[in-house]
N, C-alpha and C positions, 0 to 999 in steps of 0.2 A: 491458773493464775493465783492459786493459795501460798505457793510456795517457790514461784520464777516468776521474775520480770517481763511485762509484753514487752517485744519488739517494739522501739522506738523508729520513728515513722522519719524518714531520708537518711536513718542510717543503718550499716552493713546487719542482717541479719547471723547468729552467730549460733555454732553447737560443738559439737567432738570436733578434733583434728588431728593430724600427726605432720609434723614438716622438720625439715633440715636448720639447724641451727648454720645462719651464715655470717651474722655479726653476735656477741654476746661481751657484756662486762658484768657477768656473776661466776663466779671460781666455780662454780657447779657445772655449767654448760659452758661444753668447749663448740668453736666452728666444728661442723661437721656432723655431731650427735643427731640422732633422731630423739624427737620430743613426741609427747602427746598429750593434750589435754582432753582427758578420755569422756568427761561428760555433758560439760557446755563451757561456755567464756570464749573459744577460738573463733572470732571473725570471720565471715566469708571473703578473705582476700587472698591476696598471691603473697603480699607479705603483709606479717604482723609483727608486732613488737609486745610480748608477752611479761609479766611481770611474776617471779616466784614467789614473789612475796605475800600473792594473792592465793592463800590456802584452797580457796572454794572452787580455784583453775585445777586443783590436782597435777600440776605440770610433772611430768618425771622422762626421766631420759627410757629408751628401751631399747633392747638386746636382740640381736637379729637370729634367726633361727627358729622362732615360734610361728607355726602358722606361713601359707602360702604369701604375705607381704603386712608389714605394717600395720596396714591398714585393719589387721584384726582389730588390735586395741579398742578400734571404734565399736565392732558389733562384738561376737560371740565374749573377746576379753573387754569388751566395753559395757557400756552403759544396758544396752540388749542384753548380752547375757550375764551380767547380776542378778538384773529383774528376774529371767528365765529362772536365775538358781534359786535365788531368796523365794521366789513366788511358789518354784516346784516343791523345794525339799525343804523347808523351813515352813511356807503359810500354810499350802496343801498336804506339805507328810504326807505323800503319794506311797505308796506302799506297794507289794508286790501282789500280781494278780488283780488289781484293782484297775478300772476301765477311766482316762483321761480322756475327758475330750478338751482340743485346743482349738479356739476361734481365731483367725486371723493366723494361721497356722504357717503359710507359708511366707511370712515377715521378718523383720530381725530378730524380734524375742519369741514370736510362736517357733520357728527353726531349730532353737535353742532350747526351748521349754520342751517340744515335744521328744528331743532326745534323752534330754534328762529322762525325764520320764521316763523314757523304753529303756535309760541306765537303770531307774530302780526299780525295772522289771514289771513297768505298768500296762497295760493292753492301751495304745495311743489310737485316737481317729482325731485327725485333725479337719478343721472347716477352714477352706480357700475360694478365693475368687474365679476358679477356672479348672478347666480338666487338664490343662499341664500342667498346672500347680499340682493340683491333687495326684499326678502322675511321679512327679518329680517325688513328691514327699512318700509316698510306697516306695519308689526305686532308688533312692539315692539316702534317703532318713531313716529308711524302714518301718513307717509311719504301718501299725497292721491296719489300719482303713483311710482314707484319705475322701473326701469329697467336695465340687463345689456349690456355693450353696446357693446361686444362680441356676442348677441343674433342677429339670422339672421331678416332681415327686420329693424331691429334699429332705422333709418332716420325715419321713416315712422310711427313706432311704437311711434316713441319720440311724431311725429306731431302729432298723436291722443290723446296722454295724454296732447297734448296743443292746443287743438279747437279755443282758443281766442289768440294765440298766448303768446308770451315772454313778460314779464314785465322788470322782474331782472335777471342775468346769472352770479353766484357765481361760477368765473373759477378758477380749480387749476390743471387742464391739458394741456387745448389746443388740436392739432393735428385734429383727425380725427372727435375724440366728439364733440369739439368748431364748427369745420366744419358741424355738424349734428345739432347744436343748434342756430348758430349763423343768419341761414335763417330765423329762426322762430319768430325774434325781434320784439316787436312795435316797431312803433316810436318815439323814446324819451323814448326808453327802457335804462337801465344800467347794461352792462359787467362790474364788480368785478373780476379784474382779480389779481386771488389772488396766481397762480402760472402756472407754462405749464411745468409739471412734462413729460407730454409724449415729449417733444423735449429738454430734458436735455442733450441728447448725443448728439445735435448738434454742432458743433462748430462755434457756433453762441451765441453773448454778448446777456446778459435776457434783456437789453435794446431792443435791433430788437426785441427781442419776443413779446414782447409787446407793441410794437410803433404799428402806422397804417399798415405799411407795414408788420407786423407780421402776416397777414392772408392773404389768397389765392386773386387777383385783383378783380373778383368778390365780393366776397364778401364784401370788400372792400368796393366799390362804395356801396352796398345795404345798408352799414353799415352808411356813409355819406348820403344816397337820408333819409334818415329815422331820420337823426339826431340821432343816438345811441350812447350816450356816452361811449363808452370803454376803460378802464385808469388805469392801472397800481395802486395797492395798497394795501402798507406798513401799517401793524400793529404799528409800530414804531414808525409814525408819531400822534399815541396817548397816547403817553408813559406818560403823564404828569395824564391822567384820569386812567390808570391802574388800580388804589385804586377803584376808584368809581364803574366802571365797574367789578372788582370781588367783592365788595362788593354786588351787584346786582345780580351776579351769582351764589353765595353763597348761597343769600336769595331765588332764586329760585330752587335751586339744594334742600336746606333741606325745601321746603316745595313741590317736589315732582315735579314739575314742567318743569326740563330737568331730565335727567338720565344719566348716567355718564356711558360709551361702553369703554370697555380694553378690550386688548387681551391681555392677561399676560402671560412670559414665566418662567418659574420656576427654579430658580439656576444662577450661575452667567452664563453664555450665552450672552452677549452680539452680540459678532459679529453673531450669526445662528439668535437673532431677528432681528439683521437689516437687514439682506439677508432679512428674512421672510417677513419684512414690505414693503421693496424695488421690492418686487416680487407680494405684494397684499397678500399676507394669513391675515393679520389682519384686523379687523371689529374694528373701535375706535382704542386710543391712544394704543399702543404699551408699554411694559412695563415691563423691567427684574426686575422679583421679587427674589433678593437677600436673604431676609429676612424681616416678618412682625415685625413692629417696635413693 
């Protein structure tokens, strides 16, 4: 809530989209173009009437051939994978040889993030909600440990996939997980905290969530004796490089190099995929598929 608008209460809720230009009176979009507004402002409807005038929509037309449909623009060339990149190789400077762990791993940005990483030659174990997950991210991401962290033994399980301990800790949970990771730090390791999705019911400001005092005393103190940087951060604070960084992600998506993970639901559905995403069934960005452009 610091820096978007809540949903307004009897009307369309609204985030990324991409659709077919069918009526247009701006010289820039013709009938027929695909558009996408890659990070919010698009309606959940069948049709919208979109305005370019409105900067903060990022409306822009897109070029077919990148990516198995479209619909990337939304995750790995969307808003998901910015975060992924600004968060991996810009806040963390993930480095080579150095051990990544990613919470919420098999999501739209953990997906994303945990490749990067294994791009800059980092040793990845990602934390997911289930053993297919955790499967999929060994065999398809190349994830070198993958677990989920509903499996009994967990804590224990996590510290054998990390012999040398924590380098980097790409958080978009917090809770229990962060609690099972957070021991494992070097010193002058760096928490990326990029959300605390498991204490969103709290009635507690994201600010405490992630101040110092947003984890348990102990740890705390470990987190200080160790000099661990852990710091809150906004994609949004690299809004100005956006261009350059999907320009780069682009060049790597079509030459093979990440892979682009949807869960796709078919028909307009919107509210049963957000339940679905909100509850963990999806693997990658989430994505009612309306209609292929």
């Amino acid at each position: 809530g610091e820096y978007l608008q809540p949903f307004a209460l009897y009307q369309p809720l609204f985030g990324g989209g991409v659709g077919v230009v069918v009526r247009s009176a701006h010289p820039d979009f013709g009938v027929g173009d695909v558009v996408v507004v890659p990070l919010w402002g698009y309606p959940w409807c069948r049709y919208v009437a979109l305005d370019p005038a409105r900067v903060e929509l990022g409306l822009r037309k897109v070029s077919g051939g990148v990516g198995p449909s479209p619909s990337v623009h939304l995750g790995v060339l969307g808003l998901p994978g910015l975060t992924a990149y600004f968060g991996i190789l810009r806040r963390a400077e993930v480095k080579p040889g150095s051990t990544v762990v990613i919470s919420a791993a098999a999501g739209a940005c953990g997906t994303v993030a945990g490749q990067l990483a294994k791009h800059c030659g980092a040793r990845v174990v990602g934390i997911c909600g289930s053993l297919e997950k955790a499967e999929f991210l060994q065999r398809e991401l190349e994830f070198d440990h993958a677990l989920s962290y509903k499996s009994s033994g967990f804590a224990a399980n996590l510290g054998a996939c990390c012999p040398a301990g924590v380098d980097v800790y790409f958080d978009s949970v917090g809770g229990v997980v962060s609690e099972a990771v957070l021991p494992l730090m070097n010193p002058r390791a760096r928490v990326v905290i990029c959300g605390q999705i498991a204490r969103y019911d709290e009635d507690v400001p994201y600010t405490a969530l992630v101040s110092p005092e947003g984890v348990p005393e102990d740890l705390r103190e470990t987190l200080v004796r160790r000099e661990v940087d852990r710091r809150r951060y906004l994609v949004l604070d690299y809004q100005s490089e956006f261009r350059t960084a999907l320009e780069e992600l682009t060049r790597w998506l079509s030459e093979g190099k990440l892979k682009s993970v949807e869960h796709r639901v078919e028909g307009f559905r919107p509210g049963e995929a957000f339940v679905a995403m909100m509850s963990g069934v999806n693997m990658g960005k989430t994505v009612v598929v309306v209609a292929e452009p």
